[in-house]
C-alpha positions as CSV (number, residue, x, y, z in Angstrom):
1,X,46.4,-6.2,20.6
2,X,44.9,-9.6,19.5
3,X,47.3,-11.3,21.2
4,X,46.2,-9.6,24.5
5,X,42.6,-9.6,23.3
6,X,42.8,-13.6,23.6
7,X,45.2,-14.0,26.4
8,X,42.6,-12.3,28.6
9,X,39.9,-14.1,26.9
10,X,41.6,-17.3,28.1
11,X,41.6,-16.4,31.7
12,X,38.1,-15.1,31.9
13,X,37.0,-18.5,30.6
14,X,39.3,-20.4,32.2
15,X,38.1,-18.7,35.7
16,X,34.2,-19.6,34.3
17,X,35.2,-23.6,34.1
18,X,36.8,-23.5,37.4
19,X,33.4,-21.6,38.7
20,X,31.2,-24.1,36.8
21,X,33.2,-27.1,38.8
22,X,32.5,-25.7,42.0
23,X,28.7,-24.9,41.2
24,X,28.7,-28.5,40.1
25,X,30.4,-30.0,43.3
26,X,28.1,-27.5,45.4
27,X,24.7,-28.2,44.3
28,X,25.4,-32.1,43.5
29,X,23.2,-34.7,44.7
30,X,26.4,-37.3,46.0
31,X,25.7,-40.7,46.0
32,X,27.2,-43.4,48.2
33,X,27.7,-46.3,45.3
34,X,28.6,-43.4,42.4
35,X,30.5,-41.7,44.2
36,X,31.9,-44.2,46.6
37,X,36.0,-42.5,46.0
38,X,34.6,-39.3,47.0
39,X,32.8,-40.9,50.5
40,X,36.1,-42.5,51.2
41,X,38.0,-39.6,51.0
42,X,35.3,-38.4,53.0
43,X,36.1,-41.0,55.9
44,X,39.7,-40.6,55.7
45,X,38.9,-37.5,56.4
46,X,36.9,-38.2,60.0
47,X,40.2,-40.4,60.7
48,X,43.0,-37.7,60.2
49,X,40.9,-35.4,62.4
50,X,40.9,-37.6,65.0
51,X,44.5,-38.8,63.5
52,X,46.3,-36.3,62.5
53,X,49.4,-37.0,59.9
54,X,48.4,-40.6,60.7
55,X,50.2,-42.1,56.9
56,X,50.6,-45.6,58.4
57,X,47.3,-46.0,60.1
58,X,45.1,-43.8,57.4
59,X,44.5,-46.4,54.2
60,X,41.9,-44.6,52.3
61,X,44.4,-42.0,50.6
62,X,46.6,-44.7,49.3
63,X,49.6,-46.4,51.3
64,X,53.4,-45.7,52.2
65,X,54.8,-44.1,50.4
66,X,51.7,-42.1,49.6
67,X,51.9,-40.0,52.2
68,X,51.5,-35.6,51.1
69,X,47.4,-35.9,50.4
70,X,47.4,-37.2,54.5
71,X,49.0,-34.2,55.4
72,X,47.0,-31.8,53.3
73,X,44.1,-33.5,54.7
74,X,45.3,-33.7,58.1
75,X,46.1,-29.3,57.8
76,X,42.1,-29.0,56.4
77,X,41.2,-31.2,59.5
78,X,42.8,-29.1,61.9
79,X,39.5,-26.5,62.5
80,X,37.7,-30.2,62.7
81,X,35.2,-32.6,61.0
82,X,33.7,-31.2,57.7
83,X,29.7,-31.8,58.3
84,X,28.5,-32.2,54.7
85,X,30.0,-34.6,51.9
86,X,29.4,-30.9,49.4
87,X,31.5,-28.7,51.7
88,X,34.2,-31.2,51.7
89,X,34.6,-32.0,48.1
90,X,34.4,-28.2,47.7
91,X,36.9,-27.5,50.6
92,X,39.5,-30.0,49.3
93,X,38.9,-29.1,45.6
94,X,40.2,-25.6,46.5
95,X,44.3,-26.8,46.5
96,X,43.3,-28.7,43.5
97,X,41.8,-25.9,41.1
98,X,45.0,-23.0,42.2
99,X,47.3,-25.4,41.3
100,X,45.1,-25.7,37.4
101,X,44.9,-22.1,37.5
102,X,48.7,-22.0,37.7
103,X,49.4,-24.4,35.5
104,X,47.2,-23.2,33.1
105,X,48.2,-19.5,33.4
106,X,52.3,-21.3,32.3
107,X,51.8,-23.9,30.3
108,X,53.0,-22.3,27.4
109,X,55.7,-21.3,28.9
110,X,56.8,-25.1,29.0
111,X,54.7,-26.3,25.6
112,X,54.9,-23.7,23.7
113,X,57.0,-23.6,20.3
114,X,58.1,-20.3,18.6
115,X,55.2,-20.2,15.8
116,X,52.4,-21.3,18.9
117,X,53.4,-18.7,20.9
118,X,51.3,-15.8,19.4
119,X,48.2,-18.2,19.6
120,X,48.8,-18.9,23.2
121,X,45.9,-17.3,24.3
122,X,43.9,-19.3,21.7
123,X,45.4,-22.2,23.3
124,X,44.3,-21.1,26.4
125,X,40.8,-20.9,25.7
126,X,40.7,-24.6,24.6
127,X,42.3,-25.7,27.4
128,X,40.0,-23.6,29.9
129,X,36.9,-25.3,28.1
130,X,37.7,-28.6,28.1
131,X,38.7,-28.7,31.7
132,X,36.1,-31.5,32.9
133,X,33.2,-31.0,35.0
134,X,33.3,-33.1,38.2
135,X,37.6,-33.4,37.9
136,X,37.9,-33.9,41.2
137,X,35.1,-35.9,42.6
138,X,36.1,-39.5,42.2
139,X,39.4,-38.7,41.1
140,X,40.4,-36.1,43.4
141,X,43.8,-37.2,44.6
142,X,44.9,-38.6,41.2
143,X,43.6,-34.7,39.6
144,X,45.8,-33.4,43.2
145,X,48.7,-35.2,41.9
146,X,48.9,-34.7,38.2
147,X,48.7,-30.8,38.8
148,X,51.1,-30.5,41.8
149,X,53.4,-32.8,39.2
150,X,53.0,-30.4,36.5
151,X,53.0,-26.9,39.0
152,X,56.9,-28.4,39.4
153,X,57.7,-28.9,36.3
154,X,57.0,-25.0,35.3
155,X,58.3,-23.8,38.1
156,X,61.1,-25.8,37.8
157,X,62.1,-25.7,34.0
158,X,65.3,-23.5,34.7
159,X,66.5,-26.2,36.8
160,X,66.3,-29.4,34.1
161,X,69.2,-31.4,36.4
162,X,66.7,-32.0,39.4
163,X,63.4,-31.1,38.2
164,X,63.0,-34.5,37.4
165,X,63.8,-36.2,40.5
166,X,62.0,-34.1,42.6
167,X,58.6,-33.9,40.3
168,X,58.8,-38.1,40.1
169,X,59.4,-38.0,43.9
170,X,56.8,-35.7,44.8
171,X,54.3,-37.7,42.0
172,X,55.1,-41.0,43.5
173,X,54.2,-39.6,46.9
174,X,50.8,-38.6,46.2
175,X,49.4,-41.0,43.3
176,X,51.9,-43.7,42.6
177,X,50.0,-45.1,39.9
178,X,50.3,-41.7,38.1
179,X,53.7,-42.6,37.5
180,X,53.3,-42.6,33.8
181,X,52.6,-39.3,34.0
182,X,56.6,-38.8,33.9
183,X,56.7,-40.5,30.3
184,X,53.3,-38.8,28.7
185,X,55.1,-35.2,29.9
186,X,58.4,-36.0,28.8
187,X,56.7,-36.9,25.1
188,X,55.1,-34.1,25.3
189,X,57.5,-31.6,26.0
190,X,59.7,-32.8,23.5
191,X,57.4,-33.5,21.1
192,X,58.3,-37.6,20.3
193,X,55.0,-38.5,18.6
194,X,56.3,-41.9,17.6
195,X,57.9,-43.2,20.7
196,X,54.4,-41.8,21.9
197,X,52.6,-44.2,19.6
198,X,54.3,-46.9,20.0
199,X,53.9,-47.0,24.5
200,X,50.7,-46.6,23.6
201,X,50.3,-49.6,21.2
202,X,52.8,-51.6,23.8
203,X,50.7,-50.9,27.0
204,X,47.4,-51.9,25.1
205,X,48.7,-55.0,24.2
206,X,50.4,-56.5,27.3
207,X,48.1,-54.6,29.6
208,X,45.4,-57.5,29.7
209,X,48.0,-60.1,30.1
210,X,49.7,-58.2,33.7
211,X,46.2,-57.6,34.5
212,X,45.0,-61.0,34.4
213,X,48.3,-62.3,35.9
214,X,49.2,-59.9,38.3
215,X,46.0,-58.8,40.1
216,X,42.6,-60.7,41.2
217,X,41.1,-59.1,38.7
218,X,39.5,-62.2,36.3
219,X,38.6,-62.3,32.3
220,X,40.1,-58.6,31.9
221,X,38.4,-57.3,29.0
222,X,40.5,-54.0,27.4
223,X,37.4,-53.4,24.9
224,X,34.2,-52.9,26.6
225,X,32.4,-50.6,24.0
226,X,28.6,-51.0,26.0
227,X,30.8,-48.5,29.0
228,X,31.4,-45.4,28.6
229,X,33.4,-43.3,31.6
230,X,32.4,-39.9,33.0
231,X,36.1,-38.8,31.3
232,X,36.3,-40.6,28.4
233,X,33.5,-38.2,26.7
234,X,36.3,-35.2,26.3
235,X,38.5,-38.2,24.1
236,X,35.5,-37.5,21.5
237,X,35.2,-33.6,22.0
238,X,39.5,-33.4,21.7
239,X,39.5,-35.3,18.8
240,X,36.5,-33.4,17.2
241,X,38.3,-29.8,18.1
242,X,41.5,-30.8,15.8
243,X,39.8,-32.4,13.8
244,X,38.0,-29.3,13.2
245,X,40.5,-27.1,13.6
246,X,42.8,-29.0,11.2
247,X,41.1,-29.8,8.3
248,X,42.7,-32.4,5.7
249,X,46.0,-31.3,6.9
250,X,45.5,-34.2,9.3
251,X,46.2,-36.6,6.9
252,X,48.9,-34.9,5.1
253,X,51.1,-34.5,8.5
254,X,52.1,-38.0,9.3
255,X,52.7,-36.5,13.1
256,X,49.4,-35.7,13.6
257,X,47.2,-38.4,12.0
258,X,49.8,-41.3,13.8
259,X,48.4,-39.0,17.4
260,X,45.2,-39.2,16.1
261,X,45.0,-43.1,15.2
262,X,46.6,-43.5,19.1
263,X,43.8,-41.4,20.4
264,X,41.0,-43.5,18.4
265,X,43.0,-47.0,20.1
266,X,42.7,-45.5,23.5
267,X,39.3,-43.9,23.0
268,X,38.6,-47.8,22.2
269,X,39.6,-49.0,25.1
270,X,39.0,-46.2,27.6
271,X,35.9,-47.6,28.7
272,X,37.7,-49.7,30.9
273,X,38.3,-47.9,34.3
274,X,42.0,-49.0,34.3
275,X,42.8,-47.8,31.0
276,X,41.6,-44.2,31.7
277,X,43.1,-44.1,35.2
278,X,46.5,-44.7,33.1
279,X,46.0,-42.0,31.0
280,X,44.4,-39.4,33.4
281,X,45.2,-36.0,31.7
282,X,45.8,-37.6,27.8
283,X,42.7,-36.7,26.6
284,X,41.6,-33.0,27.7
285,X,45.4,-31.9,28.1
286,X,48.2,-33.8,26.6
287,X,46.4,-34.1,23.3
288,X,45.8,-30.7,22.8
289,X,49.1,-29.3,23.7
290,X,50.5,-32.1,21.2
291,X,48.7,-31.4,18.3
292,X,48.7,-27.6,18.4
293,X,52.9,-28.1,19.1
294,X,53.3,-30.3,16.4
295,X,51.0,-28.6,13.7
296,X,51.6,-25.0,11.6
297,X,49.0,-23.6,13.1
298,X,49.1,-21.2,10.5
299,X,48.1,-23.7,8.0
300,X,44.6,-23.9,9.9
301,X,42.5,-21.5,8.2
302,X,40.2,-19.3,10.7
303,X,41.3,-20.8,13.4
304,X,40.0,-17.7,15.9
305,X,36.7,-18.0,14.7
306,X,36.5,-21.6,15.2
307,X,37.5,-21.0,18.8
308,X,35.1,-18.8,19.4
309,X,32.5,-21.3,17.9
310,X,34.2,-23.9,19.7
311,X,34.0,-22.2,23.5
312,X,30.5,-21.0,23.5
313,X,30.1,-24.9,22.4
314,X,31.4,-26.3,25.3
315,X,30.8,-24.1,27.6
316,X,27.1,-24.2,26.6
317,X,27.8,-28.1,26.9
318,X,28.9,-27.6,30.4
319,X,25.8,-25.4,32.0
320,X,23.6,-28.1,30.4
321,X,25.2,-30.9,31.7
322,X,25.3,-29.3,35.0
323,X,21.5,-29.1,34.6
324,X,20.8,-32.9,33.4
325,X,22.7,-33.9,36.6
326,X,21.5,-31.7,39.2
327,X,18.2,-29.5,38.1
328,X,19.7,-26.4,38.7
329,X,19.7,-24.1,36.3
330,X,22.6,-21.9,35.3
């Protein structure tokens, strides 16, 4: 009965955060510098009405081979131009958040080991909570691809022998700089904390060199404590939560502290725009499902009532930030 108690929990908060994003996108006050991704979108938008399934010609969704967000824009285009920049980013968040809800309503049918399964609905609630606010305003079609990506990998699990040509396909043709996505979900699934660790430590050390080499950017700087992005803040709240949730056991289960000490180096360093557009998903998704999968949960002493704690939390968090940013009051 508690099992179904928190499963349903789970949804009904899960279906508040994806209500609280929408609130958020419909009432905010967009700005042309801030949100400058979102106005592009916005413009590629104006083209692929007058352009429709125009992938060569259309350069604000990315390039060849990038071609599946033109197409879903160029379907939302067909009843015309979208007036307002609100009712677009609420329009094109739509595909974005049944995809979550998916996802979220499987995931443990993919992540999920044998002792985690009767606290799925726990696990739930987490994840429903620290969906961000905002996901898919400046980083709509990276947020597009990660859960289209991760909608085929549950729905095809049965099928291991072409899930993974068809999910890197399908990733690569909507967000190909997501393509580490493939690696961080293959870790994941199979739990491999230390190869985890270790791409971790290697892409932190030779990203400023390919950076600095490879691009125009100059004087790459990976550390850049006096930033702080709009993502980055649910790095401190994941780490908090299992911290919280697991007690000293942290530092007696050599899996979990070496996730935690790669979660402090990218929290370091995720200031830097690049950095967290690499690990889009690490912080408010992959973490979680990691530590909970790796831990005995059972070891973590009233874990339902933290929960609880946590979620009102959070989601208290949530109506207030939506109120700092906009003035409206939930």
């Amino acid at each position: 009965m508690k099992i179904q108690r928190d499963i349903f929990t789970g949804y009904c908060l899960l279906t508040l955060s994806i209500s609280l994003n929408f609130i958020y996108i419909g009432v905010k006050n967009f700005d042309a510098v801030v949100n400058a991704d979102a106005y592009n979108y916005w413009r590629g938008h104006s083209y692929l009405v007058q352009n429709p399934f125009d992938v060569i010609g259309n350069s604000h969704f990315g390039r060849f081979p990038e071609y599946i967000y033109d197409y879903l824009f160029s379907i939302i285009g067909i009843t015309g131009r979208i007036q307002t920049i609100n009712a677009f980013a609420f329009i094109t968040a739509l595909p974005t958040y049944i995809l979550i809800f998916y996802c979220y309503s499987n995931i443990t049918k993919v992540y999920c080991t044998k002792t985690l399964s009767k606290k799925k609905g726990l696990l739930l609630q987490m994840l429903a909570v620290l969906l961000p606010v905002g996901l898919t305003i400046q980083t709509s079609r990276q947020a597009f691809a990660f859960f289209l990506f991760l909608s085929l990998v549950i729905a095809l699990r049965r099928t291991a022998s072409v899930r993974t040509i068809i999910c890197a396909y399908v990733l690569a043709s909507t967000h190909v700089g997501s393509m580490l996505v493939l690696i961080l979900e293959y870790f994941t699934r199979n739990r491999r904390i230390l190869s985890l660790s270790i791409l971790i430590l290697l892409i932190l050390i030779v990203l400023p060199t390919i950076i600095n080499r490879l691009t125009h950017i100059q004087n790459f700087e990976l550390l850049r404590v006096h930033e702080l992005q709009a993502l980055d803040r649910y790095y401190i709240i994941s780490i908090f939560c299992i911290l919280f949730f697991a007690g000293t056991s942290t530092f007696t289960n050599w899996k979990l502290f070496a996730l935690m000490v790669a979660s402090i180096l990218i929290l370091m360093c995720t200031p830097n725009a690049i950095v967290s557009r690499i690990f889009f998903g690490y912080s408010w998704l992959w973490l979680i499902l990691l530590a909970w999968s790796i831990s005995d949960i059972r070891e973590w002493s009233h874990l339902r009532l933290k929960v609880q704690l946590l979620t009102i939390v959070l989601i208290g968090g949530k109506m207030a930030y939506i109120f700092s940013e906009t003035g409206v009051f939930l």
